[in-house]
MARLUMVEX-38107 format. One record per atom (N, C-alpha, C): x, y, z. Coordinates in steps of 0.1 Angstrom, whole numbers, padded with zeros to 4 digits, always signed. Last residue first. Example, Ala and Ser with C-alpha at 12.3 -4.5 7.8 and 13.67 -1.06 7.14 Angstrom:
2
+0128-0022+0071+0137-0011+0071+0129+0000+0079+0132-0057+0078+0123-0045+0078+0132-0033+0078
REM end
This chain:
331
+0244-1474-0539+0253-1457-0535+0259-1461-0519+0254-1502-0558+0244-1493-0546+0254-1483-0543+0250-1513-0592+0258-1512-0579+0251-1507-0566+0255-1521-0618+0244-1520-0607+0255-1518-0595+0273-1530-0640+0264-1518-0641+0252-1517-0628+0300-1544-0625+0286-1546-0631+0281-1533-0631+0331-1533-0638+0327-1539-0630+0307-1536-0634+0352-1525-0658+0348-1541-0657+0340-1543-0646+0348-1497-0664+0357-1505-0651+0358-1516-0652+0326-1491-0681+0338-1497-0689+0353-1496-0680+0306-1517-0665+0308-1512-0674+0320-1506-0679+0287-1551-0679+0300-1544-0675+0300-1529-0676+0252-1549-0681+0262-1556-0686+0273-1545-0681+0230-1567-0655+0239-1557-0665+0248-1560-0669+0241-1586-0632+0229-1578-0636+0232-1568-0640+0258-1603-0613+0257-1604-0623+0242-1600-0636+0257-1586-0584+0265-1588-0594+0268-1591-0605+0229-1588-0579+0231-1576-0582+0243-1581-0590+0232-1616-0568+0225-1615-0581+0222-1597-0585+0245-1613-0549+0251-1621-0558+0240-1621-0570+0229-1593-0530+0242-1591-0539+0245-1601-0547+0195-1597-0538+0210-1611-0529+0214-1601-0537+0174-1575-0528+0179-1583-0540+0190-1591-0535+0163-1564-0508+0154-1574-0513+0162-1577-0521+0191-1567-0481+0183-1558-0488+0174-1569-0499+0182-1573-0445+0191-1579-0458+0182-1570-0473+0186-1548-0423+0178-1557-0428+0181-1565-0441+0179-1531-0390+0188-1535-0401+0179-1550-0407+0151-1515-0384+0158-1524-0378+0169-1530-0390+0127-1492-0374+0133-1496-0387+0145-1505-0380+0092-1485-0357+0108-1489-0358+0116-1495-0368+0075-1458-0366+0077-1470-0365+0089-1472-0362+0054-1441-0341+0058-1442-0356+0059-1455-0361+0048-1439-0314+0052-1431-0318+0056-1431-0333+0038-1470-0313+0031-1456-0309+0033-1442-0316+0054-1488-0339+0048-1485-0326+0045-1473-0325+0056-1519-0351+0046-1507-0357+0051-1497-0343+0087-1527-0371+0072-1528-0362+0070-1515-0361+0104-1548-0395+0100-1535-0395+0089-1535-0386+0125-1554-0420+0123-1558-0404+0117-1547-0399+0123-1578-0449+0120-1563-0442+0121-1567-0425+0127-1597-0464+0137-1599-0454+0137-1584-0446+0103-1599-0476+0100-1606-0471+0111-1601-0459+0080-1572-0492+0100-1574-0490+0098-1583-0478+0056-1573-0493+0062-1576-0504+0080-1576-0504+0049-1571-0468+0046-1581-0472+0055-1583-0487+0055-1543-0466+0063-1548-0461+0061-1562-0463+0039-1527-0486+0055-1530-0484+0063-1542-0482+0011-1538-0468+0016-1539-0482+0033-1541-0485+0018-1522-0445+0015-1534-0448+0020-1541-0458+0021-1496-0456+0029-1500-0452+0032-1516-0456-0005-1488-0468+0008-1492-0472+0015-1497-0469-0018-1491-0440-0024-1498-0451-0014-1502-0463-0005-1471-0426-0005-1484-0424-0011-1491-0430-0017-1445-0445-0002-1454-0443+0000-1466-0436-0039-1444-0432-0035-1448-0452-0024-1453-0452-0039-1439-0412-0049-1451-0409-0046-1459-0426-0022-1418-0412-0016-1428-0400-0023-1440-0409-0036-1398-0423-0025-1401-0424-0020-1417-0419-0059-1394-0403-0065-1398-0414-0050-1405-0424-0042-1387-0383-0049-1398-0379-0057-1402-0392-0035-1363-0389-0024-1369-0389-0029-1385-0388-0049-1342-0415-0052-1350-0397-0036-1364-0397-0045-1333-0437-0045-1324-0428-0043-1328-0414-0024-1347-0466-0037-1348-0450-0032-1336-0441-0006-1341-0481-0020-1338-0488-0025-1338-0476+0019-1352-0475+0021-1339-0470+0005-1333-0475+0028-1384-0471+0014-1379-0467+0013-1361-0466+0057-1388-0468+0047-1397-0477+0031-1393-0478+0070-1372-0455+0073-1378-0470+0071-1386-0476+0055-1362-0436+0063-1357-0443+0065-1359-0456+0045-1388-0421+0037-1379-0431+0045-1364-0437+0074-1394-0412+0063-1405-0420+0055-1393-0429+0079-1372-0395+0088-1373-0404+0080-1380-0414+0056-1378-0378+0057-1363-0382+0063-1367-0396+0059-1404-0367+0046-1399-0375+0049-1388-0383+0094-1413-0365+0082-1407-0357+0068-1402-0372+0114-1438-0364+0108-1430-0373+0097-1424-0370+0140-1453-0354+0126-1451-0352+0125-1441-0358+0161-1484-0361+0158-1466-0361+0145-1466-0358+0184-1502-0347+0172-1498-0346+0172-1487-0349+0218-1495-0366+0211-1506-0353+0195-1498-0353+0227-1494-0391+0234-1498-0380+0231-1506-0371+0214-1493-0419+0215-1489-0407+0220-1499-0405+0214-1502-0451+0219-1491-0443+0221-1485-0430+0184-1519-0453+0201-1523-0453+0212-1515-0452+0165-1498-0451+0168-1508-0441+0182-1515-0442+0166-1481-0475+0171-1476-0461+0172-1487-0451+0153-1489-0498+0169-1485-0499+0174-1480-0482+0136-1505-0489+0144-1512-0501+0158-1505-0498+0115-1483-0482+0127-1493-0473+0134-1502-0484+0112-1470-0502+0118-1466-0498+0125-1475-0483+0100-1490-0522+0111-1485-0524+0118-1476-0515+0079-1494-0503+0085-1502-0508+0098-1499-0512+0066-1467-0507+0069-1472-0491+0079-1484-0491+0060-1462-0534+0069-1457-0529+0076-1459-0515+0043-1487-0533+0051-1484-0544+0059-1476-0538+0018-1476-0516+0028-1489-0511+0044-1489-0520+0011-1456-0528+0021-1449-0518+0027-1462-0516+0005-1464-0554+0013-1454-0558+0024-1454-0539-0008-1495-0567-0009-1485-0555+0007-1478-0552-0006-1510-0589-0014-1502-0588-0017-1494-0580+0021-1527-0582+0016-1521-0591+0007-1509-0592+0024-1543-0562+0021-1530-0565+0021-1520-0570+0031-1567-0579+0023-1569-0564+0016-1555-0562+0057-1556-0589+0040-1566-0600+0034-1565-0589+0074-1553-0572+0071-1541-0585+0050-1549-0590+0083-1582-0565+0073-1570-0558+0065-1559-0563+0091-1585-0590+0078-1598-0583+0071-1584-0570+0116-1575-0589+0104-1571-0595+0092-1578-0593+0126-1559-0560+0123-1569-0566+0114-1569-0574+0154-1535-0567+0145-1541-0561+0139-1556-0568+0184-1517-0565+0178-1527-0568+0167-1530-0560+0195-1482-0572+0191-1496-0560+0182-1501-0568+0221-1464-0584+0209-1473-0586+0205-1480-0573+0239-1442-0586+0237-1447-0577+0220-1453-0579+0254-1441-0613+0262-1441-0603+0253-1444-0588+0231-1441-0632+0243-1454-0629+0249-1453-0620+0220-1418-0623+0212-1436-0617+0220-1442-0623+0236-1399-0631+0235-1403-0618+0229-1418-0619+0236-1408-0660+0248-1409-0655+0243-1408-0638+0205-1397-0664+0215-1410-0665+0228-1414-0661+0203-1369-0658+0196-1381-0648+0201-1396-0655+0221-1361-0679+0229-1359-0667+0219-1368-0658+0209-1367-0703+0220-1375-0698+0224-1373-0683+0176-1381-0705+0182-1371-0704+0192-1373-0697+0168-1412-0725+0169-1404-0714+0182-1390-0712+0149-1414-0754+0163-1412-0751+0165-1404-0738+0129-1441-0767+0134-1431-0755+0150-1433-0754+0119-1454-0792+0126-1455-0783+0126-1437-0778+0084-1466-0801+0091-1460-0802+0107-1459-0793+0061-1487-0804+0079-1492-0813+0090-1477-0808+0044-1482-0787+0053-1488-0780+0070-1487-0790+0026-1487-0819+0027-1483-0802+0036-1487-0795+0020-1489-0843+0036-1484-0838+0039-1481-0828-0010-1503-0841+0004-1505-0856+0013-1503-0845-0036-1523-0834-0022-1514-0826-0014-1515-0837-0066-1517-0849-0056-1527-0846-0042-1517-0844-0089-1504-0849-0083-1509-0837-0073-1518-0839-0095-1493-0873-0097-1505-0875-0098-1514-0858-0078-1466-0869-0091-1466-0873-0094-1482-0871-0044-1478-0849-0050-1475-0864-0068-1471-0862-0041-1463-0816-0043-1473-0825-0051-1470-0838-0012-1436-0810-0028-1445-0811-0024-1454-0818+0017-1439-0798+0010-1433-0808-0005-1441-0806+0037-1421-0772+0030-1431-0775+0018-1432-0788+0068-1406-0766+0052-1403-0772+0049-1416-0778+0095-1410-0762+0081-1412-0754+0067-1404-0756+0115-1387-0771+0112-1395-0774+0100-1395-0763+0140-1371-0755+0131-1372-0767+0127-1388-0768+0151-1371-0729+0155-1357-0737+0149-1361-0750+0136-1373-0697+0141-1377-0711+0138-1368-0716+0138-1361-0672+0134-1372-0674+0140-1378-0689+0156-1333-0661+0143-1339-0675+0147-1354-0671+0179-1307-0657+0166-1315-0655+0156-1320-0663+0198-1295-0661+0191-1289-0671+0178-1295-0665+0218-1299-0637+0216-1288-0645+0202-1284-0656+0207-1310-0604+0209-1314-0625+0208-1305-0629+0227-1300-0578+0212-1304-0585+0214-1305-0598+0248-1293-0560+0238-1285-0566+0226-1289-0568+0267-1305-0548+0255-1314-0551+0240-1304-0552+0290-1300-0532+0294-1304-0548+0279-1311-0551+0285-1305-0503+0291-1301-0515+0287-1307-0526+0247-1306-0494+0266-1317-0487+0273-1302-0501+0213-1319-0504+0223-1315-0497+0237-1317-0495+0204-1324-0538+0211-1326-0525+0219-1315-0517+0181-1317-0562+0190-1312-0551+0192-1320-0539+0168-1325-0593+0171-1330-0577+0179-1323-0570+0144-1318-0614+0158-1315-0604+0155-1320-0593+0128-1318-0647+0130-1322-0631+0143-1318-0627+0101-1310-0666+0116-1304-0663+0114-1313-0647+0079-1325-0688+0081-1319-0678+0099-1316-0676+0069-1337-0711+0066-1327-0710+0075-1321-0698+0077-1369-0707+0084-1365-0715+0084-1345-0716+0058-1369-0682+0072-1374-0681+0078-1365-0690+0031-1366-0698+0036-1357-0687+0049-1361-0683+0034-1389-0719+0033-1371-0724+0037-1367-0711+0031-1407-0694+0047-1404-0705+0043-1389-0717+0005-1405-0689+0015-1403-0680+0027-1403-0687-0012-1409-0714-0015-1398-0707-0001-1397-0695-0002-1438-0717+0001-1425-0725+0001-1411-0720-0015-1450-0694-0001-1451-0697+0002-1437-0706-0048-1442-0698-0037-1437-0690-0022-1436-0688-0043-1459-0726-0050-1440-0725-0041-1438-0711-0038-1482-0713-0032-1479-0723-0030-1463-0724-0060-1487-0694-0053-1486-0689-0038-1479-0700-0085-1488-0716-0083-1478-0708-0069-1476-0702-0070-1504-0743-0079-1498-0738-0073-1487-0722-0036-1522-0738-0047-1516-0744-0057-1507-0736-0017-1534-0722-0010-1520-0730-0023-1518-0736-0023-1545-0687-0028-1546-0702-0021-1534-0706-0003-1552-0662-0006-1542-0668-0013-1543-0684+0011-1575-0646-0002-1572-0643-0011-1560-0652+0045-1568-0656+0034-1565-0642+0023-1561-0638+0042-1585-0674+0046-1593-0663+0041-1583-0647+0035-1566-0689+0024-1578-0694+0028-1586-0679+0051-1542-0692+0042-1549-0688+0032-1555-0681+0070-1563-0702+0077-1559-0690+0062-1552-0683+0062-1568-0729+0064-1573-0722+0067-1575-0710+0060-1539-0736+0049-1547-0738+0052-1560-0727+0092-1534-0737+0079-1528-0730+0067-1530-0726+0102-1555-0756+0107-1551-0740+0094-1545-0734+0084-1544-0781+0081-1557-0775+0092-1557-0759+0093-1511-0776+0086-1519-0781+0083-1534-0776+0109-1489-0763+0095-1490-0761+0086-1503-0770+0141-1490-0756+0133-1492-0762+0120-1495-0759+0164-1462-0747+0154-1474-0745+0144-1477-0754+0193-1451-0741+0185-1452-0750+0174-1466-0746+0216-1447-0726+0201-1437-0724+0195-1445-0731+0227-1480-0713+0226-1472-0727+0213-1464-0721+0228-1503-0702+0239-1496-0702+0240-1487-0716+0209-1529-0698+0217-1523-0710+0226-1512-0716+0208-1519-0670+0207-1532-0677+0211-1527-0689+0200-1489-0669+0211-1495-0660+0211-1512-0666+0175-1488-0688+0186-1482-0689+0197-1488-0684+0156-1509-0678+0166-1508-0692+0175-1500-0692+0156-1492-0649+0155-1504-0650+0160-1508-0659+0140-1464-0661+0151-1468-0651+0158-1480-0651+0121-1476-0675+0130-1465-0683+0140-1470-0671+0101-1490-0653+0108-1494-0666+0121-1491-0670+0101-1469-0632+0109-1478-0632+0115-1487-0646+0083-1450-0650+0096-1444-0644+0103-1461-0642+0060-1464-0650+0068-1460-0670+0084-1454-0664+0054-1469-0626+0057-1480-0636+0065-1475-0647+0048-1437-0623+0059-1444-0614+0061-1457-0619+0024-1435-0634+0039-1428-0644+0048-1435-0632+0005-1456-0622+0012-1458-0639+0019-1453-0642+0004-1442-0595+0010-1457-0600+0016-1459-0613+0005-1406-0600+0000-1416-0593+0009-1428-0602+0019-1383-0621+0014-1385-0610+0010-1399-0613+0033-1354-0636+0031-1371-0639+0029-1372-0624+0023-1324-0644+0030-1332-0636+0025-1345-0637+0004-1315-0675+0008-1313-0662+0016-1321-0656+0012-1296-0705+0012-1310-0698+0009-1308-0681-0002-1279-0730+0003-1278-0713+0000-1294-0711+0009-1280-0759+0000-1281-0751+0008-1282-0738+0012-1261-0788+0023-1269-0783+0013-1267-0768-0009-1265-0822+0000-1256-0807+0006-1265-0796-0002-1286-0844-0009-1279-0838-0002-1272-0826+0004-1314-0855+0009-1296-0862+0002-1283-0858+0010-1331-0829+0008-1332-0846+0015-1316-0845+0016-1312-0803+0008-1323-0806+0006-1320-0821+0042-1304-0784+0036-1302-0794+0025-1310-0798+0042-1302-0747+0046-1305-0761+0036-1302-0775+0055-1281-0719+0045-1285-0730+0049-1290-0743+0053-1292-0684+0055-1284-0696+0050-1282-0707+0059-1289-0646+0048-1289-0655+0058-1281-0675+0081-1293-0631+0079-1281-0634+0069-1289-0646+0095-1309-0595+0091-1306-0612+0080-1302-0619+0116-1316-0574+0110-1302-0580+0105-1308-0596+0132-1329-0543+0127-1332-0555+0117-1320-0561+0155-1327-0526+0141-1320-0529+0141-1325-0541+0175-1342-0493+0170-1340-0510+0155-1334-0513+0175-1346-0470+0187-1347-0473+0187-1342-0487+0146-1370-0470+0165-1368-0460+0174-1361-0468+0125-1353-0487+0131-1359-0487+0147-1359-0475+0100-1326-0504+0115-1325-0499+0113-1341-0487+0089-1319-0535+0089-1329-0528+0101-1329-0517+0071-1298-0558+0080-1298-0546+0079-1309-0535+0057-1293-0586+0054-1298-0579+0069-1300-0570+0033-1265-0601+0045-1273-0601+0045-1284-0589+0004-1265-0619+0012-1270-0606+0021-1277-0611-0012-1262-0646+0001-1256-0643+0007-1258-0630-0027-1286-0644-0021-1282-0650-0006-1277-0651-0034-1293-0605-0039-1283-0619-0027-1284-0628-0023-1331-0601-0026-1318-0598-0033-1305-0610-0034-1362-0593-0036-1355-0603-0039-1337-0599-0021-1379-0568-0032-1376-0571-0026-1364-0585+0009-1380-0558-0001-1394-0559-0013-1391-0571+0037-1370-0572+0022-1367-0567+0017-1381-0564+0068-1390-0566+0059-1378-0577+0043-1377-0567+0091-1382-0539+0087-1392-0550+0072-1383-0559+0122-1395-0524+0111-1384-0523+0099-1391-0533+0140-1414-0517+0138-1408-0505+0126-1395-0511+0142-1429-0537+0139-1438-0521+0132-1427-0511+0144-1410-0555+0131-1413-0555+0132-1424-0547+0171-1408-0554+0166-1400-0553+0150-1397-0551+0183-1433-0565+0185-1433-0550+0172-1421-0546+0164-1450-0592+0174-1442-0583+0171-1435-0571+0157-1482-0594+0154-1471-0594+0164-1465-0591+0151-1517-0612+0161-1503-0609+0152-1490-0601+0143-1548-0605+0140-1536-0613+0146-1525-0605+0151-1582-0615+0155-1571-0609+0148-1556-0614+0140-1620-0613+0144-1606-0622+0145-1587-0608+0134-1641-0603+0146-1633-0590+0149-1617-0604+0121-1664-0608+0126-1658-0621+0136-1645-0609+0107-1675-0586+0116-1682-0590+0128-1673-0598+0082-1660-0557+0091-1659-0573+0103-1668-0573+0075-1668-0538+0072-1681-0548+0081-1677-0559+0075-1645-0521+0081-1656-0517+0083-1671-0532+0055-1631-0537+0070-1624-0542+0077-1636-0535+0030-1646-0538+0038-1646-0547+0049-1640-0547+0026-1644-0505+0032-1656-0512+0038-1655-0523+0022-1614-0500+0037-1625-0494+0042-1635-0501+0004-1611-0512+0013-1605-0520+0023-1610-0515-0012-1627-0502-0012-1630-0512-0002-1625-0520-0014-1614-0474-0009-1627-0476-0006-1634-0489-0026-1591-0483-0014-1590-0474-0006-1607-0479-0053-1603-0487-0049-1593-0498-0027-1596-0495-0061-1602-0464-0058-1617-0470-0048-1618-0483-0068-1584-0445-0061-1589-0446-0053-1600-0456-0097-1585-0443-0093-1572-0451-0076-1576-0449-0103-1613-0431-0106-1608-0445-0102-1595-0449-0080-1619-0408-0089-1614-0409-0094-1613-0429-0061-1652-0415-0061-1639-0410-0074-1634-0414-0063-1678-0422-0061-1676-0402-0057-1664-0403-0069-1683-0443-0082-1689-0436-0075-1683-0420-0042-1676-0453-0052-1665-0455-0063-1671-0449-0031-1700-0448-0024-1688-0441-0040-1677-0440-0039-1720-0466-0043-1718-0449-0039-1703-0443-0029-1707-0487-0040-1716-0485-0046-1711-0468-0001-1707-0484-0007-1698-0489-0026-1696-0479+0015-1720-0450+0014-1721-0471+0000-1711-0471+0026-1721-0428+0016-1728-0433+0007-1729-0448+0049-1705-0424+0052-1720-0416+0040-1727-0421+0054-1689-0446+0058-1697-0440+0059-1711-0437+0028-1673-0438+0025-1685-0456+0037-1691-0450+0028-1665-0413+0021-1678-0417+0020-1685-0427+0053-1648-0420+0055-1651-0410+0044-1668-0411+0037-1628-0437+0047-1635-0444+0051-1649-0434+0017-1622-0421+0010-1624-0434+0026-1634-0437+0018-1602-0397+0020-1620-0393+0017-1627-0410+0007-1579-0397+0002-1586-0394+0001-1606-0396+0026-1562-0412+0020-1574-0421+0010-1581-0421+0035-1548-0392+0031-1541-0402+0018-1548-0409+0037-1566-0364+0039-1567-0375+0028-1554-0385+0026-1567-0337+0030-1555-0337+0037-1554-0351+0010-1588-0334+0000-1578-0332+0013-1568-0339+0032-1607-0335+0026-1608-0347+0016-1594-0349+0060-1595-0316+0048-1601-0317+0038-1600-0332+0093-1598-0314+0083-1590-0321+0070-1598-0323
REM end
C-alpha cells in the first residue's frame, strides 16, 4: 500500500518512523492537521474508553440543523434509524417544539450518556462534575457559546422519540423510543454569571435503548473522541470503522454509491460527496492508528483490522454484570 493510496496520506506511517515534529515539515500544509491527530491518539497513555451502540456504527443523526418539525430517516446495513422531532415544557409556559439533535455537540452529549451508562451499569447518569469533566478532556468549554449550544442539543435529545429497526426476526425496533426518559435539561447561569446547578442534573436513559447498548456496545478511543470532536462526519466515519474493520474476513470494498448513502444523502453530486468525505475519512483514519484502509477508484477498500480498543482493556472496563462477566462486550 503506497503512501499516495493512504486515506492519511502517510500521516500515522511518518510520526512513526519520524515523530511529530518532522513528520508535519514532510507533508503538505492542508495536511498537517492529519498528523497532529495521529500523534496525539498514538501519545495517549490514559487508553480511557468511550461507548457507543452498534446502531449508530451503522446510521447516525443530521449533520446540519433541520426545520423544526423535520422528522428525520437514516437507513444503514441492515438498520433505519428514525427520529421524530418533540416538545418540552419550558418553566410554566407552553410546551415548545424541539427539533431533531444534529451536528458534533449532540453526538458528544450521545457518547457521554452512552459511555457512563455501560461503565457504571446503571440508566442513570450523572451530569455534574463527571460531565464537566469528560468535557474538559474533550477539548469542549461548558461555558459561553459552546455551553448555549450543548444545551440547545440535549433539549432536542431529551425532546425527541427514536427507533431503531433491524432487519432478521425478532428485531422490530424499540417500542417506545427515546433517548432518555427524563432528565437533561440543562439550567442557566445565575444573574451575576456565576454557574449554580448546571450540569448537577442526572439523566435517566430510556430503558429499552439501555438494555440494547449493554447488549451490544463498541468501544472506541477516547483520545480519538477528543481529536473529533468538532467534526460530525469524521465522528461518524470513525465510529463506523471502529465497528466494521475488526469484523471482516478478508478485503472489502465499498463503492461511492453505498459511501454517500450513509454518510452523504444531503449532496446532489457525487464529486462534491467524494471531495468531503475524503477529508473525513482522513481524519478517521489518522485517529484509529491499527485502521487498514485505501483509497481506490471505485470507493474504498476495507481490510481486517485490530479494533481501536485492546480486548484486554475492554475486559477490565465496567463494572460486572450480574453473569460476572464485564459490562462491555461487542455484538
Amino acid at each position: 500500500m503506497g503512501i499516495e493510496e493512504e486515506p492519511d496520506h502517510g500521516a500515522r506511517r511518518l510520526v512513526l518512523v519520524h515523530g511529530r515534529e518532522q513528520a508535519r515539515q514532510m507533508v503538505e500544509p492542508e495536511h498537517k492537521r492529519l498528523v497532529d491527530i495521529a500523534a496525539e491518539v498514538m501519545a495517549d497513555e490514559a487508553a480511557k474508553i468511550g461507548i457507543t451502540y452498534t446502531g449508530f456504527c451503522l446510521t447516525g443523526l443530521p449533520h446540519k440543523r433541520l426545520k423544526d418539525d423535520q422528522p428525520w430517516e437514516k437507513r444503514g446495513h441492515r438498520v433505519i434509524l428514525s427520529i421524530e422531532p418533540g416538545r418540552l415544557r419550558v418553566g410554566l409556559g407552553a410546551a415548545k417544539l424541539f427539533g431533531v439533535p444534529y451536528g458534533a455537540r449532540a453526538r458528544m452529549i450521545l457518547l457521554y450518556l452512552q459511555t457512563q451508562a455501560v461503565r457504571t451499569g446503571s440508566r442513570e447518569v450523572e451530569l455534574g462534575r463527571s460531565m464537566r469533566d469528560w468535557l474538559s478532556r474533550m477539548g469542549l468549554s461548558w461555558g459561553g457559546e459552546t455551553g448555549k449550544a450543548l444545551r440547545e442539543q440535549a433539549a432536542r435529545i431529551a425532546a425527541c422519540s427514536l427507533k431503531f429497526y433491524w432487519e432478521g426476526d425478532n428485531a422490530s425496533g424499540f417500542d417506545k423510543g427515546g433517548f432518555v426518559r427524563s432528565g437533561l435539561r440543562f439550567h442557566r447561569a445565575s444573574d451575576d454569571g456565576r454557574q449554580t446547578d448546571l450540569w448537577e442534573d442526572r439523566v435517566v436513559l430510556d430503558e429499552v435503548f439501555y438494555e440494547t447498548l449493554r447488549k451490544h456496545p463498541v468501544p472506541l478511543r477516547e483520545a480519538a473522541l477528543r481529536e473529533l470532536s468538532d467534526r460530525s462526519t469524521s465522528l461518524d466515519v470513525y465510529i463506523w470503522l471502529a465497528y466494521r474493520l475488526h469484523t471482516l474476513k478478508g478485503p472489502t470494498p465499498v463503492r461511492w454509491a453505498a459511501l454517500r448513502e450513509q454518510f452523504g444523502t444531503g449532496y446532489a453530486k457525487i464529486s462534491a460527496f467524494r471531495r468531503d468525505f475524503l477529508t473525513a475519512l482522513g481524519q478517521a483514519v489518522s485517529a484509529y492508528p491499527e485502521a487498514r484502509v485505501e483509497l481506490a477508484d471505485e470507493g474504498v477498500m476495507l481490510y481486517p483490522s485490530r479494533p481501536p480498543v485492546a480486548p484486554r482493556l475492554i475486559a477490565v472496563s465496567g463494572p460486572p454484570t450480574q453473569d460476572g462477566h464485564s459490562a462491555v462486550r461487542r455484538r
